[in-house]
C-alpha positions as CSV (number, residue, x, y, z in Angstrom):
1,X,-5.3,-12.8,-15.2
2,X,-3.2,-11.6,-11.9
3,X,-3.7,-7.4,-12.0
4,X,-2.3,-4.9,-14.5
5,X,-1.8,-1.4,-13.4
6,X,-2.3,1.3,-15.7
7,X,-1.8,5.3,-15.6
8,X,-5.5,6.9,-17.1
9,X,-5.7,10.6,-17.2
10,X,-3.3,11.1,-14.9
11,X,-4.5,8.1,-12.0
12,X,-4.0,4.6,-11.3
13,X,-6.1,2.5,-12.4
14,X,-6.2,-2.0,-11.3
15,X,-8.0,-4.4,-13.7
16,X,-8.2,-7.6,-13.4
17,X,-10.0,-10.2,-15.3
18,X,-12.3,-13.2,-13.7
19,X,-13.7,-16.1,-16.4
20,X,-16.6,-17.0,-14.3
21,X,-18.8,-20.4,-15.4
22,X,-21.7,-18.5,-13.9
23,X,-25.0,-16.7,-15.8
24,X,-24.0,-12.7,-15.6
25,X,-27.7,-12.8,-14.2
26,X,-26.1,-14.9,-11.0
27,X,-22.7,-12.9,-11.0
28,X,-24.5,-9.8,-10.7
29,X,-26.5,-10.9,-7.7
30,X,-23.3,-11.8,-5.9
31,X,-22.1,-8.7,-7.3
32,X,-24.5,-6.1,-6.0
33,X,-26.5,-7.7,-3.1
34,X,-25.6,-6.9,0.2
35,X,-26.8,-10.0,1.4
36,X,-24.1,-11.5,-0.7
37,X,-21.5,-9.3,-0.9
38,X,-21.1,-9.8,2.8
39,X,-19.0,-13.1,1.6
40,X,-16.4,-12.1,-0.4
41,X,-16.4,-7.7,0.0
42,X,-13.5,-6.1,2.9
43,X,-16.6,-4.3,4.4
44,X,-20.3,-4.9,4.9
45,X,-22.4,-2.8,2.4
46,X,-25.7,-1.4,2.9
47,X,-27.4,0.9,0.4
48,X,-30.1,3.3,0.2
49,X,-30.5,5.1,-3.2
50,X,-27.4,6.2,-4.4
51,X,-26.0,6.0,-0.7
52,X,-23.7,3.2,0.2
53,X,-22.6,2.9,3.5
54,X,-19.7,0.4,5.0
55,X,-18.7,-1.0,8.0
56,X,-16.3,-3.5,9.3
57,X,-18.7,-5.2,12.3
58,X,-15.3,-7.5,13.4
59,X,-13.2,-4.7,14.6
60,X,-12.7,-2.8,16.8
61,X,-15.5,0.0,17.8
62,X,-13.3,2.8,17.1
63,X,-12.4,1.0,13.6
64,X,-15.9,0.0,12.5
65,X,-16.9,3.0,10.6
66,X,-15.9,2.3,6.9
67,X,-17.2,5.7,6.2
68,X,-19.8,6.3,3.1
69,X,-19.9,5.9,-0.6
70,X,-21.8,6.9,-4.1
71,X,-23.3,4.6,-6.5
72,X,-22.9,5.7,-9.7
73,X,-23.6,3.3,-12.0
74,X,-26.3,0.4,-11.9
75,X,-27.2,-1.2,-15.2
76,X,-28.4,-4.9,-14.6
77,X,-26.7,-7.1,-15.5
78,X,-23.9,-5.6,-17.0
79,X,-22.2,-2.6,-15.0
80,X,-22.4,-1.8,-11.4
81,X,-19.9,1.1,-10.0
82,X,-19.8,2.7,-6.8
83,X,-17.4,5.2,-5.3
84,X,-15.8,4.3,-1.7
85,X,-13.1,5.9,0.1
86,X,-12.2,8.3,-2.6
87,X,-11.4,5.1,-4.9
88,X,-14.0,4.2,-7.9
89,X,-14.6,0.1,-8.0
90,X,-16.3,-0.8,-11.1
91,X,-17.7,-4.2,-12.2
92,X,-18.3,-5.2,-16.2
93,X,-19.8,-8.4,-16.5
94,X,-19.6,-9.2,-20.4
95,X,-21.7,-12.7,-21.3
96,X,-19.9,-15.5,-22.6
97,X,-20.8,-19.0,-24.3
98,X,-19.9,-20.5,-20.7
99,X,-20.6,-18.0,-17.8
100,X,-19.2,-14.6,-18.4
101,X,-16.6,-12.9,-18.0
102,X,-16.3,-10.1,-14.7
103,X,-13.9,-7.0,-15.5
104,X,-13.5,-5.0,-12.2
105,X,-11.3,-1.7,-12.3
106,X,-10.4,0.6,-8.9
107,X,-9.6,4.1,-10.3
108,X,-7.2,4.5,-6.7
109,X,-6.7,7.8,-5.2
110,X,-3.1,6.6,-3.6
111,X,-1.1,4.7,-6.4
112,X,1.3,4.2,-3.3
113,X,-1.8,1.8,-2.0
114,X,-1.7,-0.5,-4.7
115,X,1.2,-2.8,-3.4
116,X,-0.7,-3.8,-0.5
117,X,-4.5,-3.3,-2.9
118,X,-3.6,-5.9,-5.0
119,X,-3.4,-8.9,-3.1
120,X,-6.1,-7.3,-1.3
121,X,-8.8,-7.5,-4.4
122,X,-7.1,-10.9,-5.3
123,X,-8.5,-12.3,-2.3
124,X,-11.7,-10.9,-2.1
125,X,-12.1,-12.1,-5.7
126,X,-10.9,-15.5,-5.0
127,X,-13.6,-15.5,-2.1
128,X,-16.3,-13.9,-5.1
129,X,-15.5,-16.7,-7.7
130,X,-15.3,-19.7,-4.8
131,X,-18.5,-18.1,-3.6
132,X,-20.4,-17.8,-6.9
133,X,-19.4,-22.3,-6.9
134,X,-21.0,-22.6,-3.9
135,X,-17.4,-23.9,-2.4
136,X,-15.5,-23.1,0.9
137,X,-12.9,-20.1,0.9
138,X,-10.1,-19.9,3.2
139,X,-8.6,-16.7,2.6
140,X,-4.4,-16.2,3.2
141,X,-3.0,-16.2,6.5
142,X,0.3,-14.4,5.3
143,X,0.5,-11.2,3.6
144,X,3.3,-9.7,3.5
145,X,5.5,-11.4,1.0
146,X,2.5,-10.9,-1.2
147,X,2.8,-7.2,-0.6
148,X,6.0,-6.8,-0.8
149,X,6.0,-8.3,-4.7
150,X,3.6,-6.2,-6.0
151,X,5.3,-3.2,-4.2
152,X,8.7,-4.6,-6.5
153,X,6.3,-5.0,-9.4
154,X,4.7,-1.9,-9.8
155,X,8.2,0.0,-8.6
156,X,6.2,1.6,-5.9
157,X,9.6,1.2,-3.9
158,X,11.8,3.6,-5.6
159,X,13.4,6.4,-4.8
160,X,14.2,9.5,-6.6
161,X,17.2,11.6,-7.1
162,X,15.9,15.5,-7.4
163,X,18.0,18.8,-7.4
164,X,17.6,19.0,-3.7
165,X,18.1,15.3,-2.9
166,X,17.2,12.1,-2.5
167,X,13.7,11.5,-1.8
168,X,11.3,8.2,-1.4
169,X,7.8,8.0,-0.2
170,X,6.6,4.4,1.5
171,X,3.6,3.0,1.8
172,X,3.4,1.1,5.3
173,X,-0.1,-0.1,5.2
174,X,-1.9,-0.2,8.5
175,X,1.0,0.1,10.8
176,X,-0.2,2.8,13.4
177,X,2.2,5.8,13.9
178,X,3.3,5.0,17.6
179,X,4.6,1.5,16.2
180,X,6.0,2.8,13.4
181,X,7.9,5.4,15.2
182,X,8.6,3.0,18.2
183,X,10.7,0.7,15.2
184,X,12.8,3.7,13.6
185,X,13.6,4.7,17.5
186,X,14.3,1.7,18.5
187,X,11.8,2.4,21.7
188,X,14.1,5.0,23.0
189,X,13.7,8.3,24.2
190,X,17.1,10.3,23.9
191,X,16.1,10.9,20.5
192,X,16.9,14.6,20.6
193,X,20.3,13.4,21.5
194,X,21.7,10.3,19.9
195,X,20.2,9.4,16.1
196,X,19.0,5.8,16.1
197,X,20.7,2.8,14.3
198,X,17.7,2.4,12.1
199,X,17.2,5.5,11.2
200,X,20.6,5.7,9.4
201,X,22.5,3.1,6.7
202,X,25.8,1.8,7.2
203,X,27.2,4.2,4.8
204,X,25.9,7.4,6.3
205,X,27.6,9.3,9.1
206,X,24.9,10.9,11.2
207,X,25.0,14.8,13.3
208,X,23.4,15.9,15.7
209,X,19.3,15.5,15.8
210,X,17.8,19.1,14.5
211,X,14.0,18.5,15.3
212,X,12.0,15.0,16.9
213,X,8.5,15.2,17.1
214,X,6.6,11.9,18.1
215,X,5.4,10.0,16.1
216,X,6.0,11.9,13.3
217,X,9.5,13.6,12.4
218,X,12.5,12.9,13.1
219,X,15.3,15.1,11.4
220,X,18.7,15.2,11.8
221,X,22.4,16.4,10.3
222,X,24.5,14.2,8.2
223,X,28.3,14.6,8.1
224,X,31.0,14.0,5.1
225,X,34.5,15.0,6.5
226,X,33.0,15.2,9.7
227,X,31.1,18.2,8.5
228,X,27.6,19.0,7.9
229,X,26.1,18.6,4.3
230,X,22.7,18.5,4.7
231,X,19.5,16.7,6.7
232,X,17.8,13.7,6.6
233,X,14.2,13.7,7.5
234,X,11.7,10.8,8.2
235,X,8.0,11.9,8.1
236,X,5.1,9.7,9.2
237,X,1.6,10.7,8.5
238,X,-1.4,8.4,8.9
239,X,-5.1,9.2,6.8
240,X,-8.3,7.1,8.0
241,X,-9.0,4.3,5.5
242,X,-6.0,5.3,3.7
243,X,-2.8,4.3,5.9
244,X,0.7,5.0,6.5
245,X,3.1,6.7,4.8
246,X,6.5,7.8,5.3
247,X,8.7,10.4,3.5
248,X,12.3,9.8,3.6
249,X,14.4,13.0,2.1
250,X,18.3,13.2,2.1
251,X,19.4,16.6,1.2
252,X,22.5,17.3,-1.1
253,X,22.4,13.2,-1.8
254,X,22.8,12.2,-5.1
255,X,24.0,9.4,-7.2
256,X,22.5,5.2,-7.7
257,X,24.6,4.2,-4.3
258,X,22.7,6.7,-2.1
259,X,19.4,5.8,-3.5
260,X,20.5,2.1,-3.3
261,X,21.3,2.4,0.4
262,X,18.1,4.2,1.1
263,X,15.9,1.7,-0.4
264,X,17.4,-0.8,1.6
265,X,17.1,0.5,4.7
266,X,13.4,1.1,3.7
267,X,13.0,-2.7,2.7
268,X,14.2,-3.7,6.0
269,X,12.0,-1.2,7.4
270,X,9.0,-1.9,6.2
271,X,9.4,-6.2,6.7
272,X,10.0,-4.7,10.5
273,X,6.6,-3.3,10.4
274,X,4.9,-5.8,9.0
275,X,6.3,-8.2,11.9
276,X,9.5,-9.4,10.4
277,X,13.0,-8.7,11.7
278,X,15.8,-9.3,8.8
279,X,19.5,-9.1,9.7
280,X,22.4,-8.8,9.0
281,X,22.3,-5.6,6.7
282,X,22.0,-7.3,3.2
283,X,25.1,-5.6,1.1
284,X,24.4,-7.7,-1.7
285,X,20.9,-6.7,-2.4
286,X,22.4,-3.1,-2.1
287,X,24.7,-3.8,-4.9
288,X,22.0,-4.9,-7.2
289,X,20.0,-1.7,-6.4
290,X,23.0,0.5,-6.8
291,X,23.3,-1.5,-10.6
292,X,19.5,-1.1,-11.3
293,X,19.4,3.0,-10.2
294,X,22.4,3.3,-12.3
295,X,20.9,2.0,-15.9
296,X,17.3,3.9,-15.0
């Protein structure tokens, strides 16, 4: 089983499904030992009670600190579920005629997360079950194409059209804000005078800028009959163990071409923080959108 995302009460919730060929007395040791977590878990655990604390001894000093969690279910050798980073992991190991079975669900606190989650957990699981054998694991080298499916998969790429606008919200993993900002700017510094190339679409006639604040807003005036209609703002904002985000807003936009040409821009966006330029300006894939918004 890949992942399946489901809404539950209101949250996102990631299963996926692991036939292991393993005892669930075994699974659960690999499971819950810190000792042997340490092989296949994004962050070295130790726990105290119902205190879990992680840490990532590899990077950085100032990016070591995986913060703390709660354990808040230990029944051996069946459940084990722990809170970390405001999402809840949770580990069912159900007993099978050969091995058993390992459920494990993340109740996420950002559903924008789970494009770049899923592969994520993939891995680590793939490192858990190779583990477990006893085998070698050489986890990925590339990432982003497997982010950028599940982003498409789970539609965590779409915009909206609302009474005010157009509106999308990003997910840009671990891209800091100064690089982020450095890409939509284009590394200049006249940004309070000229709007850059990437921060517009070919179909958009830009103003004059209204408000840039580095690394974190840029706004500006866009123009129809070379008058203004309304703003465009891109917002950046970065949470510890969480991410980047970016907010994209066209005011008094509406229709499937606008959203198509937004999402777009976002795509290429995004591949260009993630390390990879794309060019020329795919008008093709911008048709498709436009077709796709239009039968939502």
């Amino acid at each position: 089983m890949d992942a399946e995302l489901q809404m539950i009460e209101g949250k996102p919730v990631l299963r996926f499904e692991r036939a292991l060929r393993h005892s669930p007395e075994k699974v659960w040791r690999v499971v819950t030992e810190p000792a042997e977590m340490k092989h296949w878990f994004p962050a070295e655990v130790e726990i105290d009670g119902t205190k879990l604390r992680f840490t990532f001894p590899d990077a950085a000093p100032v990016d070591a600190d995986g913060g703390e969690g709660e354990l808040l279910e230990s029944d051996p050798p069946k459940v084990f579920a722990f809170r970390w980073a405001g999402d809840v992991l949770r580990f069912e190991i159900l007993p099978r005629d050969e091995g058993c079975l390992l459920v494990f669900t993340a109740v996420v606190t950002n559903k924008l997360s789970v494009g770049r989650d899923v592969p994520g957990w993939i891995t680590c699981l793939d490192a858990l079950e190779a583990h477990a054998d006893g085998a070698e694991f050489e986890p990925p080298t590339e990432w982003f194409s497997r982010i950028e499916h599940y982003v498409r998969e789970f539609g965590l790429d779409e915009g909206t059209d609302e009474p005010e606008g157009i509106r999308f919200v990003r997910d840009l993993v671990w891209a800091p804000l100064d690089d982020a900002w450095q890409l939509l700017t284009e590394g200049t510094e006249d940004t309070e005078d000229a709007v850059p190339a990437q921060a517009a679409h070919p179909g958009l006639t830009p103003g004059r800028v209204t408000r840039a604040e580095a690394p974190r807003v840029l706004e500006y005036e866009w123009l129809r009959d070379g008058e203004p209609r309304g703003k465009v703002r891109w917002e950046f904002e970065h949470v510890p163990l969480q991410g980047t985000t970016v907010t994209l807003t066209q005011e008094n936009a509406h229709g499937p071409e606008a959203l198509a040409a937004w999402h777009v821009r976002l795509e290429l966006f995004f591949a260009a923080t993630q390390g990879e330029i794309r060019g020329p300006w795919p008008a093709d894939r911008e048709e498709e959108l436009a077709k796709r918004y239009a039968g939502r």
